[in-house]
Residue, then its C-alpha position, 0 to 999 in steps of 0.5 A: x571191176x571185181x564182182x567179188x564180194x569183199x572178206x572182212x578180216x578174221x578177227x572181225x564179226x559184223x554182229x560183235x558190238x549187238x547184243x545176241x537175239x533172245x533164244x525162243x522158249x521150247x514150247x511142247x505141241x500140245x497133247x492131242x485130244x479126242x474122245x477118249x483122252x485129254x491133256x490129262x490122259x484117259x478121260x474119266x468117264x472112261x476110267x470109271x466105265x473101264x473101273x465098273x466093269x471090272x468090279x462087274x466081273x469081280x462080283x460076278x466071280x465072288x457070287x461063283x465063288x461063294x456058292x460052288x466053293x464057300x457053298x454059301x446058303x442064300x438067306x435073307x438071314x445070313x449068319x454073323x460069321x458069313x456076313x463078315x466074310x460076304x463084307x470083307x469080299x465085297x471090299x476087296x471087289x471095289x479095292x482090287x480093281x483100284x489097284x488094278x487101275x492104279x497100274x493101268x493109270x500109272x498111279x499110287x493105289x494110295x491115290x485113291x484115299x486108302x494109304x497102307x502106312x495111314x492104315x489104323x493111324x491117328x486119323x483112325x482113331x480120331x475118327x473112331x472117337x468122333x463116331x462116339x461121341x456122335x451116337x451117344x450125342x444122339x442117343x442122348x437126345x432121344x432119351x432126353x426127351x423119353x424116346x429110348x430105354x436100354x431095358x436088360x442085359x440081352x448077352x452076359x459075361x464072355x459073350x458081351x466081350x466075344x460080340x463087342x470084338x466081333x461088331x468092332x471087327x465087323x463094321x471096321x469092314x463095313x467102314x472100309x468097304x462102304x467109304x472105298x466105294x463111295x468115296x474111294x476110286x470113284x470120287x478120285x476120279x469123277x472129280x477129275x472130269x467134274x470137279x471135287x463137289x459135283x462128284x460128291x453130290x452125286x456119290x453121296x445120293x447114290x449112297x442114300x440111295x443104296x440104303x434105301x434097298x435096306x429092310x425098314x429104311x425109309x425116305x427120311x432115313x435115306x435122305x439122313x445118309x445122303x446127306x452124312x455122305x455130304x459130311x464124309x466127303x467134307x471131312x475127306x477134303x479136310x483129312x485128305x484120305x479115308x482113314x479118318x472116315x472109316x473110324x468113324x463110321x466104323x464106331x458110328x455103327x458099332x454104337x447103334x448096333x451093340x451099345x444102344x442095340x438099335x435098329x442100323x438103317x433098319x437092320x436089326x442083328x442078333x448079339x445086341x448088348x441090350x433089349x433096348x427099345x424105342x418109342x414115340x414119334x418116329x421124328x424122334x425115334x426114327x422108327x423102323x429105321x432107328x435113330x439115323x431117321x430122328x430129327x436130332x440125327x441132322x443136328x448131330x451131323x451139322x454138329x460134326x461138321x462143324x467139329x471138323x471145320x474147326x479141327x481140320x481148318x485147311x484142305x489136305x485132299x490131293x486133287x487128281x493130276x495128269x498121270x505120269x509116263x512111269x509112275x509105279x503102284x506102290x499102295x504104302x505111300x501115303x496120300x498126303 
């Protein structure tokens, strides 16, 4: 017998009359994971350690810096001028090593809720209307129930212009700084470990916190810019970057420190527009604190809450995603 195994004919298949087996979805190995990186890259914790210790090491050259190169005089009373230069270099210590960490994360600098092409756009000025309105909402208040009097001119003629553009320039810088530090880089990347509003909560009573280290503030004072800090990142989601919140706080400032020429968070600065004083019940005032610290200060906030709820419907804030192989530092593009 022929133990060969018999050859079918060229032109035949055993499989031609059955349908081709499915081929299997690819199915990429997961990322290895470990203490240091997820699946989404760096851990944030990690990020955020390697982002403060950079800003360590910049604050630590602009102290050097100011007192071997600028010579800088130590005061607990600086000079207009050297406060603007002192806000304008504490921005740029929190901003730098943001973009420092942009090319290190393979992210836009713009990430983080400062886009270049944004930058004194139409979110700015709206913001910079709303912290208009918002002061002089407050301020109304107070005096309606006699608790603040404008008194005299303190400046006149060129001056009222020379100190308006100066508190304008002044408190844009502080906007800028302060909002990049509590709501820039830090909350970009805290609420990639923890989420968008666990990361608010803890950044806005930090920045309550901070304030409380201001000459004259107090616990209510602090607890008012807690919980503005809550608002800001509200609007931060709604808007999608900083811009807007910059005008605000910005004009927010500029209104308590040179138009009602009040105290901010318990400073008083020279180059007020008035000698305006307060007076009654700090509830109504906020004492040596100034208005941040009345009561009718939390109904204006609900009230601009509730403004951007209304104006700013939808979300617009880009969550944190996983950072690309190659993905390049272009700090113009915007964020949304």
């Amino acid at each position: 017998m022929d133990n060969e195994p018999r050859r079918l004919p060229d032109d035949v298949r055993p499989d031609d009359d059955q349908p081709a087996a499915p081929s299997l979805p690819q199915i990429s190995p997961p990322s290895p994971t470990n203490i240091f990186r997820n699946e989404r890259g760096l851990r944030a914790g990690w990020r955020i350690l390697i982002y403060i210790l950079i800003v360590m090491l910049f604050s630590t050259a602009l102290n050097l810096a100011l007192d071997k190169i600028f010579h800088l005089p130590k005061t607990s009373s600086p000079a207009p001028g050297q406060m603007l230069l002192v806000e304008f270099l504490l921005f740029l210590v929190v901003w730098l090593p943001a973009c420092l960490m942009a090319w290190i994360e393979h992210r836009y600098v713009s990430d983080y809720g400062l886009p270049l092409a944004s930058a004194f756009g139409k979110l700015f000025w709206q913001g910079c209307a709303l912290g208009v309105a918002e002061i002089v909402a407050l301020m109304g208040c107070i005096a309606v129930f006699h608790g603040y009097s404008f008194g005299s001119l303190n400046i006149h003629g060129a001056a009222i212009f020379k100190w308006a553009i100066f508190w304008g320039i002044f408190f844009i810088v502080v906007g800028l700084f302060e909002e990049f530090a509590f709501r820039g880089y830090l909350q970009f990347t805290l609420a990639d470990g923890i989420g968008f509003w666990p990361a608010a909560w803890i950044l806005s009573l930090s920045f309550g916190a901070v304030h409380l280290m201001n000459t004259g503030e107090s616990p209510v004072g602090a607890l008012s810019v807690a919980v503005i800090g809550i608002i800001f990142a509200f609007t931060l989601r709604r808007t999608g970057n900083l811009w807007f919140l910059v005008g605000w706080h910005a004009a927010f400032d500029f209104g308590e420190t040179f138009l009602f020429s009040v105290p901010n968070s318990g400073n008083v600065f020279e180059g007020h527009l008035s000698n305006a004083t307060l007076h009654g019940p700090v509830w109504l005032t906020g004492g040596s604190v100034g208005p941040e610290g009345s009561v009718f200060s939390f109904i204006t906030m609900a009230a601009a809450a509730l403004f951007i709820h209304k104006v700013f419907p939808a979300s617009s804030y880009r969550e944190p995603s996983p950072v690309a192989s190659h993905h390049p530092v272009n700090p113009a593009a915007t964020s949304q």
